[in-house]
VEXDREN-2710 file (C-alpha; in Angstrom, 1 decimal):
% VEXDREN-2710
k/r/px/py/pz
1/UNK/39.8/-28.0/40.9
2/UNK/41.4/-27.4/38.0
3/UNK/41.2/-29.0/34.3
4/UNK/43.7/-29.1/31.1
5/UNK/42.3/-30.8/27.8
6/UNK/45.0/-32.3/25.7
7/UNK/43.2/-32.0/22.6
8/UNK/46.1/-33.6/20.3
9/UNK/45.2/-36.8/22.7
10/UNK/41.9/-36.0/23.4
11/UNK/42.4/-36.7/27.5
12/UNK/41.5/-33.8/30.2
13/UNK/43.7/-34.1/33.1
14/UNK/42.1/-33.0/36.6
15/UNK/44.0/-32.0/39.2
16/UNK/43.9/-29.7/42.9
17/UNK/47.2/-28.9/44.8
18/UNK/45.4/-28.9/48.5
19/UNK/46.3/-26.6/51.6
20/UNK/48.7/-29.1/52.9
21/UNK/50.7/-29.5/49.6
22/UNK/49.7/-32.2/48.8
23/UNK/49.5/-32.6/44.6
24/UNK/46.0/-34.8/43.3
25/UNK/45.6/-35.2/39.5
26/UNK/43.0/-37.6/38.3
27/UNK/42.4/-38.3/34.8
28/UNK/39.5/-40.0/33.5
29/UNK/38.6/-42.8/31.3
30/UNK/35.5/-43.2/30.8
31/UNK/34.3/-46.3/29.6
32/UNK/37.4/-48.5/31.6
33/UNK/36.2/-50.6/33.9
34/UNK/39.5/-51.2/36.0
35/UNK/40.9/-48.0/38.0
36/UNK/44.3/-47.8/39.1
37/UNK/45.9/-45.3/41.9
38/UNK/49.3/-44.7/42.7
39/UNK/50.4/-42.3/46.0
40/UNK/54.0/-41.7/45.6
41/UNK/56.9/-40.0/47.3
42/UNK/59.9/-38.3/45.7
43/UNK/61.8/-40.1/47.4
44/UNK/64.2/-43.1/46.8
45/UNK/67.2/-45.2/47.5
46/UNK/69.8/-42.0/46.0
47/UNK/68.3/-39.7/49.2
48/UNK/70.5/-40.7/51.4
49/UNK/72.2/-37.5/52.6
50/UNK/69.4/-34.7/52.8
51/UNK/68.5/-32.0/55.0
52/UNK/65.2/-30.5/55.5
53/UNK/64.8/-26.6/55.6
54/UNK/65.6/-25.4/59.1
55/UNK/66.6/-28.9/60.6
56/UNK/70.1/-30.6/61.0
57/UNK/71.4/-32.1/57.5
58/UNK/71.0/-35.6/57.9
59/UNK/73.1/-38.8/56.4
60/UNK/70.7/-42.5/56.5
61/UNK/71.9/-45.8/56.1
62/UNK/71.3/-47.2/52.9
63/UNK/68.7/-49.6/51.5
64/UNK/66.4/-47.5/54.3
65/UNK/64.0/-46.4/51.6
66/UNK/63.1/-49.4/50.5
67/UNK/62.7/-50.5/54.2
68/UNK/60.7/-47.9/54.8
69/UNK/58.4/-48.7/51.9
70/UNK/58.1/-52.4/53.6
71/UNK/57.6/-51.6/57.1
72/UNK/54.3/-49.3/55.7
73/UNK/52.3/-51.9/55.3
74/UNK/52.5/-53.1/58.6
75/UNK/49.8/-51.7/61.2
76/UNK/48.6/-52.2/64.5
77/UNK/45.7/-53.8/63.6
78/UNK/47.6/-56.2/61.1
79/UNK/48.3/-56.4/57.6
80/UNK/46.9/-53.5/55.0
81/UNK/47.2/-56.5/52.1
82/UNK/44.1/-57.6/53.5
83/UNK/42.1/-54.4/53.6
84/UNK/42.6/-54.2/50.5
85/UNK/41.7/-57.3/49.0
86/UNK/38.8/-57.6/51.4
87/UNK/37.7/-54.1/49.1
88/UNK/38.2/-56.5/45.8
89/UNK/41.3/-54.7/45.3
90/UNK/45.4/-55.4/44.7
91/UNK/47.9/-53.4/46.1
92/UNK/51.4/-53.4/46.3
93/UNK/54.7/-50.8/46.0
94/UNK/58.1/-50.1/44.8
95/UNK/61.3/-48.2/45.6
96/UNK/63.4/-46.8/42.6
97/UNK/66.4/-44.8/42.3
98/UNK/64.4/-41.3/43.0
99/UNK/60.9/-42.3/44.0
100/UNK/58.9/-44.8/46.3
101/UNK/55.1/-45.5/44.9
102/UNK/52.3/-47.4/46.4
103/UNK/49.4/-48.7/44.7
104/UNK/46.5/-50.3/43.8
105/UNK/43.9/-51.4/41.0
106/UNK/40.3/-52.6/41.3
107/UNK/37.2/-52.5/39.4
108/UNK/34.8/-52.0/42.5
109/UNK/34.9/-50.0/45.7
110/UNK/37.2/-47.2/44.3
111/UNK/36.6/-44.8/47.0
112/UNK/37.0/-46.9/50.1
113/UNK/40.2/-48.2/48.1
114/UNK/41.6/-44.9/47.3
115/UNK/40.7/-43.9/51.2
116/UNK/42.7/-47.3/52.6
117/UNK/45.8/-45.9/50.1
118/UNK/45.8/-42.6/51.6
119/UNK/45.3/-43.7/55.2
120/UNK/47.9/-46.2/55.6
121/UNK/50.8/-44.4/53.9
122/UNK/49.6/-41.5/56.0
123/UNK/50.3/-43.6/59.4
124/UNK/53.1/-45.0/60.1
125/UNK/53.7/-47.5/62.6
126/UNK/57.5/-48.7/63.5
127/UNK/58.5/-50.4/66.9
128/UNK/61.9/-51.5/67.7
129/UNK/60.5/-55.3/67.4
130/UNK/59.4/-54.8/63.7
131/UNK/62.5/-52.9/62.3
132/UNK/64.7/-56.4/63.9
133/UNK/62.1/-58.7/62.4
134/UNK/62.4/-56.8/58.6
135/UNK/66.0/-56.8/58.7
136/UNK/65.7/-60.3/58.4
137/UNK/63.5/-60.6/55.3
138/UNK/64.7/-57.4/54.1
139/UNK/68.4/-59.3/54.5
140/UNK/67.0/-62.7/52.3
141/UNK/65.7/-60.5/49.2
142/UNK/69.2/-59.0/49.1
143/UNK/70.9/-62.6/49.4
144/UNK/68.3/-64.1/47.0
145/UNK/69.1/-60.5/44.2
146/UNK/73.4/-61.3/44.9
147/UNK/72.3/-64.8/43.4
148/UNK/70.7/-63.4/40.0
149/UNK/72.5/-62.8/37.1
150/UNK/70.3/-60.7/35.5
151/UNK/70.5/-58.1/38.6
152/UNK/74.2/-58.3/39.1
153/UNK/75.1/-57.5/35.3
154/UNK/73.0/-54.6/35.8
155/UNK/73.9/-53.1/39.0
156/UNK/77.5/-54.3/38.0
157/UNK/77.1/-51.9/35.5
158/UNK/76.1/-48.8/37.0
159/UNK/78.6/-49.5/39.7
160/UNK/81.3/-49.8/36.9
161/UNK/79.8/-46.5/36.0
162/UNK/79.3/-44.4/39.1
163/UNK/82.4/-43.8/42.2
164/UNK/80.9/-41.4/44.6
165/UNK/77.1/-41.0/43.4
166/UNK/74.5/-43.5/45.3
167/UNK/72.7/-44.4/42.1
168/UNK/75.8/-47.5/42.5
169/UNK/74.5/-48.5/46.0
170/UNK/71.8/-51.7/45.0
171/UNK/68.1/-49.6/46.2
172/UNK/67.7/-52.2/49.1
173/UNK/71.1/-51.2/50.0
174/UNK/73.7/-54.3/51.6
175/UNK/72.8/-56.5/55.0
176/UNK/75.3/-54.4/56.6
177/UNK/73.8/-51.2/56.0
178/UNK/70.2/-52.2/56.8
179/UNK/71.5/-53.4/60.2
180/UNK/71.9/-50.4/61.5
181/UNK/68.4/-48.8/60.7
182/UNK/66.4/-47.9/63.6
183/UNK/62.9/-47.2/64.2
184/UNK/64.0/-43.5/64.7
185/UNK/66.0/-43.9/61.5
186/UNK/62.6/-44.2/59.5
187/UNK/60.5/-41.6/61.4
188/UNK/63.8/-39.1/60.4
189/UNK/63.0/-40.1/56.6
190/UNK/58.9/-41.0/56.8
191/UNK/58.8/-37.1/58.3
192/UNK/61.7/-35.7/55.7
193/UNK/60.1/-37.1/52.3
194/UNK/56.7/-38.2/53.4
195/UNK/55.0/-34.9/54.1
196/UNK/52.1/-34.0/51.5
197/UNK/53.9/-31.2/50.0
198/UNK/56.8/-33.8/48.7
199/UNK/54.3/-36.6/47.3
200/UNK/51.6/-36.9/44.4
201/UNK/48.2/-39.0/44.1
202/UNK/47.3/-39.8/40.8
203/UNK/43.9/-41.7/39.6
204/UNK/43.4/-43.0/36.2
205/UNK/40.1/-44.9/35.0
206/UNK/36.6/-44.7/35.3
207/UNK/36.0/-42.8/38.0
208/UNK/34.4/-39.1/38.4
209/UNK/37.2/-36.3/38.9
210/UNK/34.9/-33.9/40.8
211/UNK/33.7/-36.8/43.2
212/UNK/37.1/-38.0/43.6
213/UNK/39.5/-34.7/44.5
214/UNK/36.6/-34.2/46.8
215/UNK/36.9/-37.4/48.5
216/UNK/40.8/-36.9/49.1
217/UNK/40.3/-33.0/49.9
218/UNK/38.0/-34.1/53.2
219/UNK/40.2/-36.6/53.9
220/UNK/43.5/-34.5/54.1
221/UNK/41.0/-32.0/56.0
222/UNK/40.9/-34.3/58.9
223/UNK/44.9/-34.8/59.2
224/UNK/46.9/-31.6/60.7
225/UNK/50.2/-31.6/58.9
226/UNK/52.8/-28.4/59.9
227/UNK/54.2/-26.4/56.9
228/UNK/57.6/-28.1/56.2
229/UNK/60.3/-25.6/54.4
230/UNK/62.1/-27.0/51.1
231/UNK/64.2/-30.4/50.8
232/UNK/67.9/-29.9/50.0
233/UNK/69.3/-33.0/48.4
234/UNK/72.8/-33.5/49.1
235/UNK/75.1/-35.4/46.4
236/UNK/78.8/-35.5/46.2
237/UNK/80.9/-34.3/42.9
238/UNK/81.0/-37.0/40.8
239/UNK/83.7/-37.4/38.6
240/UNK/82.7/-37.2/35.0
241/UNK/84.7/-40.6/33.9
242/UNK/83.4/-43.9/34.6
243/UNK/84.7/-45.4/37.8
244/UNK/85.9/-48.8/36.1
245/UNK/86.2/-49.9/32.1
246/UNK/85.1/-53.1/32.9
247/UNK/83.3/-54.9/35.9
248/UNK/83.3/-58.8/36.2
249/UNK/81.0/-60.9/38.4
250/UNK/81.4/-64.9/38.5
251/UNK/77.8/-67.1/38.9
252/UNK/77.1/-70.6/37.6
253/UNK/74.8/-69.2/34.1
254/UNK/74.9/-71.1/30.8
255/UNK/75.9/-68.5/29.0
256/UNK/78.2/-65.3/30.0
257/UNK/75.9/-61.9/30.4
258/UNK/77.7/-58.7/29.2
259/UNK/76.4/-55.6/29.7
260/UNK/77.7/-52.3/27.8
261/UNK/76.2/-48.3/28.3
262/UNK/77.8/-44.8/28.2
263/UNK/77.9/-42.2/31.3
264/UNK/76.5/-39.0/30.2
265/UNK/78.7/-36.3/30.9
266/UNK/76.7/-33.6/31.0
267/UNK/73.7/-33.6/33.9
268/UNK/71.7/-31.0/35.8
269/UNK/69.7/-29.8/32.8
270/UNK/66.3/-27.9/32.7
271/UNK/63.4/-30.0/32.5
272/UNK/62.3/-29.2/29.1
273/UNK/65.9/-30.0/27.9
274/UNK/66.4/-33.4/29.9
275/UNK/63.1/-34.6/28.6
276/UNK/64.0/-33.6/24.9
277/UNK/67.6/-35.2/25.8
278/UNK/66.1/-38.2/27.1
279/UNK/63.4/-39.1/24.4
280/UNK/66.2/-38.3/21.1
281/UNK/68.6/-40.6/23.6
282/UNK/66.0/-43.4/23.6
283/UNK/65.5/-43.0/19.6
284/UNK/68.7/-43.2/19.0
285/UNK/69.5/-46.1/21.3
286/UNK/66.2/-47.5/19.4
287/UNK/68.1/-46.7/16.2
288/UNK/71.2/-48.3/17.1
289/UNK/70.0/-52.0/18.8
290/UNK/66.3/-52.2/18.5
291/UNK/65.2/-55.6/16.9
292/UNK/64.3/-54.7/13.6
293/UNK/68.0/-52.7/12.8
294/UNK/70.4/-53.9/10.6
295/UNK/73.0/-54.2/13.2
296/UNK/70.7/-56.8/15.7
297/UNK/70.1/-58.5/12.7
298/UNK/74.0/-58.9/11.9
299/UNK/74.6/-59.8/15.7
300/UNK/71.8/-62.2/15.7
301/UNK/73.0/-64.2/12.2
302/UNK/76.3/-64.4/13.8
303/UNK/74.7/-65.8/17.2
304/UNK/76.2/-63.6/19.3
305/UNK/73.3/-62.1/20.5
306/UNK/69.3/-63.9/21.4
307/UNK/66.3/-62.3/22.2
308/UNK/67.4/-61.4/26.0
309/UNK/69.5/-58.3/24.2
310/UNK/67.7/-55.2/25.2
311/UNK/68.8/-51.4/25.7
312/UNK/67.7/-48.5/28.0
313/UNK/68.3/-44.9/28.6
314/UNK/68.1/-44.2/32.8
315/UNK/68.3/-40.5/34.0
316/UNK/67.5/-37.7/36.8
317/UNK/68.7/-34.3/37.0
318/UNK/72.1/-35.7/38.7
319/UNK/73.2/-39.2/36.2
320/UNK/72.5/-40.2/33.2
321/UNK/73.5/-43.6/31.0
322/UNK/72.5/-46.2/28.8
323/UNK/72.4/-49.6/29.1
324/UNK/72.8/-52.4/26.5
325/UNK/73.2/-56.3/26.2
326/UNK/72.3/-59.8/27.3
327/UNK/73.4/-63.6/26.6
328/UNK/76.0/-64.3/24.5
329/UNK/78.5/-66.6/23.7
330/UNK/81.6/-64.4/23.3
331/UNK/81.4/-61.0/25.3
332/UNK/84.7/-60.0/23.6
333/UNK/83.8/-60.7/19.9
334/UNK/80.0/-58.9/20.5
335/UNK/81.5/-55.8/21.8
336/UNK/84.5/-55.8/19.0
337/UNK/81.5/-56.0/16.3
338/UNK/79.8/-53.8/18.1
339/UNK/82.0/-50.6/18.0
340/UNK/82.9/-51.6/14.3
341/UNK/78.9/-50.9/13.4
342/UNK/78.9/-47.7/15.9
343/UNK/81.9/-45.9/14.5
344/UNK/80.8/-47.0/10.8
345/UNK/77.2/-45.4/11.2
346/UNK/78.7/-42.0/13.1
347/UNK/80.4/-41.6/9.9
348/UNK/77.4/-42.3/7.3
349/UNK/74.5/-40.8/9.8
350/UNK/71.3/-42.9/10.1
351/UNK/69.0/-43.7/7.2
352/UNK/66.4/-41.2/6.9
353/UNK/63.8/-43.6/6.1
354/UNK/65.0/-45.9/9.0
355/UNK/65.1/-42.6/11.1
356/UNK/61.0/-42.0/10.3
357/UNK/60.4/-45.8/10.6
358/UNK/61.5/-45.7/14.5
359/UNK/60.0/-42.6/15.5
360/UNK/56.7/-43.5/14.2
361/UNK/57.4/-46.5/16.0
362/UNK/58.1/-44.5/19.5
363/UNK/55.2/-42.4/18.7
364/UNK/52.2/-45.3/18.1
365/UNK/54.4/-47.0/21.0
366/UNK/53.5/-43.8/22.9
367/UNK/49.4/-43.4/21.9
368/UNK/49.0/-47.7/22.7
369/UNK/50.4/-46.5/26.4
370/UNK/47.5/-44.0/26.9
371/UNK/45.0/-47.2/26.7
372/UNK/47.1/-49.2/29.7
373/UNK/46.3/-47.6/33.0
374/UNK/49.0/-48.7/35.0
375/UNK/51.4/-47.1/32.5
376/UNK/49.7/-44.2/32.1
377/UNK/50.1/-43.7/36.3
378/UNK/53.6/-44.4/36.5
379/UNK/55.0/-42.7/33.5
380/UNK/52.8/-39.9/34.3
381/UNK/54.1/-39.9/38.0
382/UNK/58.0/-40.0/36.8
383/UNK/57.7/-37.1/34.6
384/UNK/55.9/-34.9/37.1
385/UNK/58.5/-35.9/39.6
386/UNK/61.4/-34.9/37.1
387/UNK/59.2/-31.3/36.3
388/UNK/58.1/-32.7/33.0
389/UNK/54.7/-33.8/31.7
390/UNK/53.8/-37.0/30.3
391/UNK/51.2/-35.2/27.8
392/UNK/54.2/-33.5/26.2
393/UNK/56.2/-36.1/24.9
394/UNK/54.3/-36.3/21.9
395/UNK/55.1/-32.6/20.4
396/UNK/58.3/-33.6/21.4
397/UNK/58.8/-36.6/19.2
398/UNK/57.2/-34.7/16.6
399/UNK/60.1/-32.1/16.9
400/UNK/62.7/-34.3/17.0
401/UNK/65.0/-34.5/13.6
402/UNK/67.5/-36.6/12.1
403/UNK/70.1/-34.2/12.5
404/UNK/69.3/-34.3/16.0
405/UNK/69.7/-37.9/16.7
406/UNK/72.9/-38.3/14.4
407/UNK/74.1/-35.5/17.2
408/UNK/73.3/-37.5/19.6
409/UNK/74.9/-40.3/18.8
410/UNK/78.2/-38.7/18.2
411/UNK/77.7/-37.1/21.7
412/UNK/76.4/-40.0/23.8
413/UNK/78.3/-42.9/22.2
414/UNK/81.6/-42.2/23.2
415/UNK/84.0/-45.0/23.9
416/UNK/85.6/-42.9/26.7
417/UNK/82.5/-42.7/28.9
418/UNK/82.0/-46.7/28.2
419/UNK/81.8/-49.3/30.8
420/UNK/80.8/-53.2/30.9
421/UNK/79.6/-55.4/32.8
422/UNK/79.9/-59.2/32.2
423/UNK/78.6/-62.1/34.5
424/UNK/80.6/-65.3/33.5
425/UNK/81.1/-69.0/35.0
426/UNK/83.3/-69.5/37.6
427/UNK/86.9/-70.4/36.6
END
C-alpha cells in the first residue's frame, strides 16, 4: 500500500494497484460517520465498437451498457438491493457517456458492504429469459425519457452537435437497438470492459485504509482472473463542424426550451492539457452566464430567461462542448441578445475584478466538495478515468489567468461551431 499527502488540502490518499489490475484508492475521513464506495468501469454507452488485444474487433448494439449495468443486479439467489439494505446500506448505479459506476453509502457494516459491492459486480448472471424480460423495462425508461423535455433539449443538442460519434446515440440507446441484445451480447462486453485491470474501487469516509485495501486484496485473492492485453477503442472521424445549426423537437411544455453550446474543434489532448482546457472552459462559461453576471441579469430583467437557465462544459479525450439555456419565452430574441453580449465582451475582455470574483468562486466551490463524500468519489473517479487527478485542480485554478480565459472565449465561442436545440409546442 501506498500513500500521497496533499498537504495544500490536508487529505492523504491511499491506494494499492493489485496482481490482477485491479486499481483500490481509499481516502480517509476521519471523523465522518457516513462512508461511501463506488466500483466503476471505464466503460460506457460511446464503447460501442472495441476490440480487445488479441481477440476479434467487435461492434455491440447500443444502449447495451446501460443494460448491462441493469441486468447486474440480478442474481440467482434474487435481488442484490436487498443485500444491501439488509447491511443498513443504499446502493444503486449509473451509465454515462464513458463510464458505468456502482455504489453504495452506509454508516454501519462497511466491510460486509464493500464485500457485497465487489462480489456482485464480479458475478454476472444473464439467461436468455432475463435479457427478454429487461428489454421490456429497459424499452419503458426510454419511452418515459422520449416524453421529457428536459432530456430531449439536451440530447437534441448533442445530436445537433455530433454526425458520426456515439456520444449523439441517447446512453440507453433506442427500443430497436436494445432488441437485439443477447445474453452472449453482454458476456462479449461484461468480459471486454469488466476485467479488474479496466475498473477502479474507490472508498471515501471513515474507514481505516490499511484494514480496508486488505479486505479487497483477499477478496480479489480468491477470484482467478487471466491477464487481458490492452482495450483498443474504436471511433469513427468526426467531422469537425456540427452536424445541424439548429435541432427542433415538438412536446406539449408551457414554455419553449432552447438549448445553445459550441463543438470544440480541437480533441485528443494530453491529460494535463484537457484538464487545464476543461477547468478555464468552465470559468469562462461561469464568466459568461453564471447567475451573478451582468449578462443573466440583463436576460433575466428582460424575462427571457428564469432560474432553469444553466450552462455546462462536457468532454473526453474524443468530444468536447458546452451546453447553455432553459425556459424562455422567445428562443429567437434570447439567442439574438445573446451573441450581441458575446461579441461585445470578446472585444472589451472580462473584468479583472469579475475575473478574480469567479475563480475564487470555483475554488471555495472546489474545497466545500472535499466535505461531501459522494462528490468527492465521483469527481475523483472521472478524473482518474480521464488520466487526471482530482487533487490537482486546485493548483490549476490557481494558474489560471485572465488572459487565459479571454483566449478561451475567443476560441471556444465561435458561432461557426454553434448548434441549438429548442423543444416547442406542437403547431
Amino acid at each position: 500500500m501506498q500513500s500521497i499527502h496533499y498537504e495544500n488540502l490536508q487529505e492523504t490518499l491511499y491506494y494499492e494497484v493489485l496482481e490482477n489490475g485491479l486499481h483500490v484508492y481509499v481516502l480517509p475521513k476521519p471523523g465522518f460517520q457516513k462512508t461511501y464506495a463506488t466500483f466503476a468501469t471505464k466503460y460506457g454507452s460511446v464503447d460501442n465498437h472495441f476490440q480487445v488485444e488479441g481477440k476479434p474487433e467487435v461492434r455491440v448494439p447500443d444502449g447495451i451498457a446501460h443494460f448491462l449495468e441493469h441486468k447486474m443486479f440480478e442474481e440467482q439467489e434474487g435481488d442484490v438491493f436487498t443485500k444491501f439494505a439488509s447491511k443498513g446500506a443504499s446502493a444503486n448505479a449509473f451509465t454515462s457517456f464513458d463510464q458505468t459506476v456502482y455504489l453504495f453509502s452506509a454508516t454501519e457494516s462497511i466491510m460486509d458492504n464493500l464485500e457485497t459491492l465487489i462480489d456482485f459486480v464480479q458475478n454476472p448472471y444473464f439467461t436468455d429469459q432475463n435479457v427478454e424480460k429487461e428489454k421490456g423495462i429497459i424499452g419503458q425508461e426510454i419511452n418515459m425519457y422520449q416524453d421529457n423535455p428536459d432530456w430531449r433539449v439536451y440530447f437534441g443538442l448533442i445530436e445537433a452537435m455530433y454526425k458520426i460519434h456515439p456520444v449523439h446515440i441517447d446512453i440507453a440507446g433506442t427500443v430497436e437497438s436494445i432488441g437485439t441484445i443477447t445474453k452472449e451480447d453482454l458476456y462479449t462486453c461484461y468480459n471486454a470492459f469488466y476485467h479488474p485491470s479496466n475498473m477502479l474501487l474507490f472508498v471515501v469516509g471513515g474507514v481505516d485504509p490499511e484494514a480496508t485495501i486488505a479486505m479487497v486484496r483477499e477478496n480479489q485473492a480468491r477470484k482467478t482472473y487471466e491477464k487481458q492485453g490492452t482495450i483498443d477503442r474504436i471511433f469513427d472521424p468526426e467531422p469537425q463542424e456540427v452536424a445541424q445549426k439548429q435541432k427542433v423537437c415538438r412536446l406539449a411544455v408551457s414554455l419553449p426550451k432552447c438549448l445553445f453550446g459550441f463543438k470544440e474543434k480541437e480533441v485528443g489532448l494530453t491529460p494535463e492539457d484537457q484538464l487545464r482546457r476543461d477547468l478555464t472552459t468552465k470559468l469562462m462559461l461561469d464568466l459568461l452566464f453564471g447567475s451573478s453576471t451582468e449578462l443573466y441579469q440583463k436576460l433575466y430583467d428582460e424575462d427571457l430567461i428564469s432560474d432553469s437557465f444553466s450552462h455546462e462544459f462536457n468532454s473526453s479525450p474524443q468530444y468536447a462542448f458546452s451546453a447553455a439555456g432553459g425556459d424562455t419565452k422567445d428562443p429567437e430574441q434570447l439567442l439574438a441578445r445573446i451573441r450581441e453580449e458575446v461579441d461585445r465582451l470578446k472585444e472589451s475582455g472580462f473584468d479583472s475584478a469579475d475575473f478574480e470574483r469567479a475563480r475564487k468562486k470555483k475554488m471555495g466551490g472546489y474545497l466545500r466538495m472535499l466535505n461531501s463524500p459522494e462528490n468527492i468519489a465521483h469527481e475523483f473517479t472521472r478524473y482518474q478515468f480521464r488520466g487526471s487527478n482530482l487533487f490537482s485542480v486546485l493548483p490549476v485554478y490557481e494558474s489560471i489567468t485572465l488572459e487565459d480565459v479571454n483566449r478561451r472565449l475567443q476560441e471556444h465561442v465561435d458561432w461557426n461551431q454553434m448548434s441549438v436545440s429548442l423543444v416547442l409546442s406542437p403547431e
